[in-house]
C-alpha positions as CSV (number, residue, x, y, z in Angstrom):
1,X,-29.0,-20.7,-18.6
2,X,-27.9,-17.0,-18.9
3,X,-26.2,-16.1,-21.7
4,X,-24.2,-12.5,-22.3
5,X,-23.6,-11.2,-25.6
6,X,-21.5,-8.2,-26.4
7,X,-22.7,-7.7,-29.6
8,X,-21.4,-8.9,-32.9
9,X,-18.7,-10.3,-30.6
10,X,-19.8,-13.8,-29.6
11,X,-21.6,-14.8,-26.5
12,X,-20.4,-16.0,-22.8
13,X,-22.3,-18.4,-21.6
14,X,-23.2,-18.9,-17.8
15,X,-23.6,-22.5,-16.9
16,X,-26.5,-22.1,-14.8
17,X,-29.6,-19.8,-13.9
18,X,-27.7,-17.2,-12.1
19,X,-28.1,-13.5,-11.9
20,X,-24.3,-12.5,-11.2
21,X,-21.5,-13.1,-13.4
22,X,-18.4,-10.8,-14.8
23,X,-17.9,-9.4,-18.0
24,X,-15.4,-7.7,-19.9
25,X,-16.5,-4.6,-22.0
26,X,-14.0,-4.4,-25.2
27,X,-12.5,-1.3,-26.9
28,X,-15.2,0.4,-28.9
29,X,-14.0,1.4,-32.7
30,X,-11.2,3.6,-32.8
31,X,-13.9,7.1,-33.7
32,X,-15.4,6.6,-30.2
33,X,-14.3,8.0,-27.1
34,X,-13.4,5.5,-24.4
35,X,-14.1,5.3,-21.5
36,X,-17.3,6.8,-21.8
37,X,-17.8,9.3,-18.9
38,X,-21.7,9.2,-18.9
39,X,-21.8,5.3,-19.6
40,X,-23.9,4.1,-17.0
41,X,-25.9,7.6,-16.3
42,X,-27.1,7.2,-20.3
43,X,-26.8,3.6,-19.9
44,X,-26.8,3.4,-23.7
45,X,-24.3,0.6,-23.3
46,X,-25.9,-2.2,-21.3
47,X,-29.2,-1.5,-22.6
48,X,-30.5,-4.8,-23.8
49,X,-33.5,-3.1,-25.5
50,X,-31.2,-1.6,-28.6
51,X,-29.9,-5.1,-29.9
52,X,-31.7,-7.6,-28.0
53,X,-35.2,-8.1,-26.8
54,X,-35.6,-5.6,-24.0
55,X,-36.1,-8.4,-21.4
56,X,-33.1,-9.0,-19.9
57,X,-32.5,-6.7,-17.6
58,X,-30.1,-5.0,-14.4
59,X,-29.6,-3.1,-11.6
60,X,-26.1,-3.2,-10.1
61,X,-22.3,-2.8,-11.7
62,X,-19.5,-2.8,-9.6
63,X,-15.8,-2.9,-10.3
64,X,-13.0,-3.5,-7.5
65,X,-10.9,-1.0,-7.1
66,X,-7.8,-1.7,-4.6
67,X,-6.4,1.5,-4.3
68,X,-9.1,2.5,-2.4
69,X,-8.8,0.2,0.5
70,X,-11.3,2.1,2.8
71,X,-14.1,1.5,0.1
72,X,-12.9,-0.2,-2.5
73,X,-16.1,-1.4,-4.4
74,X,-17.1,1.4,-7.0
75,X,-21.1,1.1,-8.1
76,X,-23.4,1.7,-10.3
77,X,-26.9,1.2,-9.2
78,X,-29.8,2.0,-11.9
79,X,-32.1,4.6,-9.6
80,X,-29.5,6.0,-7.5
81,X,-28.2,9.2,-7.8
82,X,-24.8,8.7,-5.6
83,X,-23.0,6.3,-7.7
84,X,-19.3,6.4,-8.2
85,X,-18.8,3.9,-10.9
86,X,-18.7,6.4,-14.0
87,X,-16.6,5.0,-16.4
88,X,-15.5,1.5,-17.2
89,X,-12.8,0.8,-20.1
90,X,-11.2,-2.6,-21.0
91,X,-9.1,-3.1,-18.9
92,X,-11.6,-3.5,-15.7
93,X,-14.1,-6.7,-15.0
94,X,-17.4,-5.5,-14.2
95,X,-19.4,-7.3,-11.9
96,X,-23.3,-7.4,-13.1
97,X,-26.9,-8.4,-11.4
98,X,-29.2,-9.4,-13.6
99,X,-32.9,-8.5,-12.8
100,X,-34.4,-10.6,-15.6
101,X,-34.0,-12.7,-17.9
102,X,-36.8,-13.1,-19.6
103,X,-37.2,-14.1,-23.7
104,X,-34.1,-14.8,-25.5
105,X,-32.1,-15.2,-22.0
106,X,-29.1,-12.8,-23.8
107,X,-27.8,-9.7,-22.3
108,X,-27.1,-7.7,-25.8
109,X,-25.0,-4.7,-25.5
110,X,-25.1,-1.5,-27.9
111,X,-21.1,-1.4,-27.8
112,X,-19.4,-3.6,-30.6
113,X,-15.7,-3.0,-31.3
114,X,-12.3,-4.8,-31.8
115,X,-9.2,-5.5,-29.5
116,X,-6.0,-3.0,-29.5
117,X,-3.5,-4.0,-32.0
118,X,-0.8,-3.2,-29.5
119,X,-0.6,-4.7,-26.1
120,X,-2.9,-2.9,-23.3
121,X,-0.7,-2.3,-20.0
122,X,-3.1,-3.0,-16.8
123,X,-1.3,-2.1,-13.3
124,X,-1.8,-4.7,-11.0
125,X,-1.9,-3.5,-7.1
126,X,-0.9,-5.6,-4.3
127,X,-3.7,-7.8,-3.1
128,X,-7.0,-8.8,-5.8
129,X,-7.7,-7.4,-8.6
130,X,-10.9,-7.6,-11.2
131,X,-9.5,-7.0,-14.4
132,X,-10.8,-7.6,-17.8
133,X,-8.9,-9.9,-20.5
134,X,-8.6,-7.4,-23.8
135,X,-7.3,-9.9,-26.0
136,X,-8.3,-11.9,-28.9
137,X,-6.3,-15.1,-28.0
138,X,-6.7,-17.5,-25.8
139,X,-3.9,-18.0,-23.2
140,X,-2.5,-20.0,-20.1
141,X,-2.5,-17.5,-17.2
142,X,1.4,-18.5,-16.3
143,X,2.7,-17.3,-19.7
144,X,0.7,-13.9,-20.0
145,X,0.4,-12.7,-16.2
146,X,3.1,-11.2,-15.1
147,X,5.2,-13.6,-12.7
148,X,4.6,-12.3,-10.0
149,X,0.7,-13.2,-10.2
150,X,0.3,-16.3,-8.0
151,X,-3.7,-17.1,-7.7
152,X,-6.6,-16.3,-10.9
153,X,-10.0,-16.5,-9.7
154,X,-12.4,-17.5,-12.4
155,X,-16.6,-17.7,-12.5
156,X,-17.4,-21.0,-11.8
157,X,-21.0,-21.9,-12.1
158,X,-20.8,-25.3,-10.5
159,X,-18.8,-23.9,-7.1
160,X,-20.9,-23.3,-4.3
161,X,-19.6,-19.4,-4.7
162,X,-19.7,-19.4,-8.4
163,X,-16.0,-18.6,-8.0
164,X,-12.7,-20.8,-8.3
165,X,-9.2,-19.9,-7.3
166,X,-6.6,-21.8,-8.9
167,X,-2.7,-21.0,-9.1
168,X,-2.1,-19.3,-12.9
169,X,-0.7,-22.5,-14.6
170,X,-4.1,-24.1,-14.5
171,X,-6.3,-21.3,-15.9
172,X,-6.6,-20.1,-19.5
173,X,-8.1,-16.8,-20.2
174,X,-10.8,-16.4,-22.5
175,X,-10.7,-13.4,-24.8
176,X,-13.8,-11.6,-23.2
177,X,-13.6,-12.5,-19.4
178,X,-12.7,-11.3,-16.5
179,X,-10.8,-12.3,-13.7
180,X,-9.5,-12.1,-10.4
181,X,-6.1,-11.8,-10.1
182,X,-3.7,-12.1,-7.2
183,X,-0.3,-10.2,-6.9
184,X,1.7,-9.9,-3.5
185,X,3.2,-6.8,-4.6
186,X,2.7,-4.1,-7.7
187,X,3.1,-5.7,-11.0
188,X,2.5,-4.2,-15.1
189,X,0.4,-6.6,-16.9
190,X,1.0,-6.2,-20.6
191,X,-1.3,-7.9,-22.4
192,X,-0.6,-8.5,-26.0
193,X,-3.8,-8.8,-28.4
């Protein structure tokens, strides 16, 4: 299997050999700048040869972003020089392919860092959104999504899409993850730490 670690943070683990998954990039310490406006263009941060081995490796990051309807998947692509994924912060689930996973099968990054102390406010726009989970606990979807969030979409590596939906009172989120989550209107997500 394929296994992500964000360093000194724990690992996420991916049930099977897959080269997609999501991830969720925490706050770095409180002295560095986030979001970091060159991150992928130095791409200091998901560089797996500074803590890991230097063999797993990728090409594409993309981030859903629904207030742009008429191209709402933003990019980062390794060699190309028109991307339009620059930054990515906490709040956002990141969408990765993986190009290799050779030797220790772990996707270390160079970022390490700790969760807000306050709660982190994520607008929700109507339709999906990818959103990252910047909190240290554990929770049932129903009691930290706001109510009007009626569908969480979850990596699933046993579904024939490596995606489930289910309604929100039978997901927990997992300090970390991302997620897909539904809203049939605008809604402030105020997630405590």
């Amino acid at each position: 299997s394929i296994r992500l670690t964000i360093a000194g943070e724990g690992a996420r683990h991916v049930s099977r050999s897959s080269v997609v998954f999501f991830l969720m990039i925490r706050r770095p310490p409180r002295s560095t700048l986030f979001p970091y406006t060159t991150l992928f263009r130095s791409q200091t941060i998901l560089d797996d040869s500074v803590l890991g081995d230097g063999q797993t490796t990728w090409d594409v990051a993309k981030w859903y972003d629904p207030t742009t309807p008429m191209d709402p998947w933003k990019e980062y692509r390794v060699s190309a020089a028109t991307n339009d994924l620059a930054t990515i912060d906490e709040t956002m689930g990141v969408w990765l392919h993986l190009t290799a996973t050779g030797g220790d099968n772990v996707l270390s990054t160079s970022l390490t860092g700790t969760y807000s102390a306050g709660n982190v406010v994520i607008n929700l726009n109507t339709g999906w959104n990818l959103v990252g989970y910047p909190s240290a606990t554990n929770r049932l979807a129903s009691t930290t999504l706001p109510g009007a969030a009626d569908m969480v979409a979850y990596y699933d590596g046993a579904s024939a899409y490596l995606i489930t939906e289910a309604l929100p009172t039978a997901v927990t989120l997992v300090e970390g993850n991302a997620y897909w989550v539904h809203v049939p209107a605008p809604a402030v997500w105020n997630v405590a730490p």
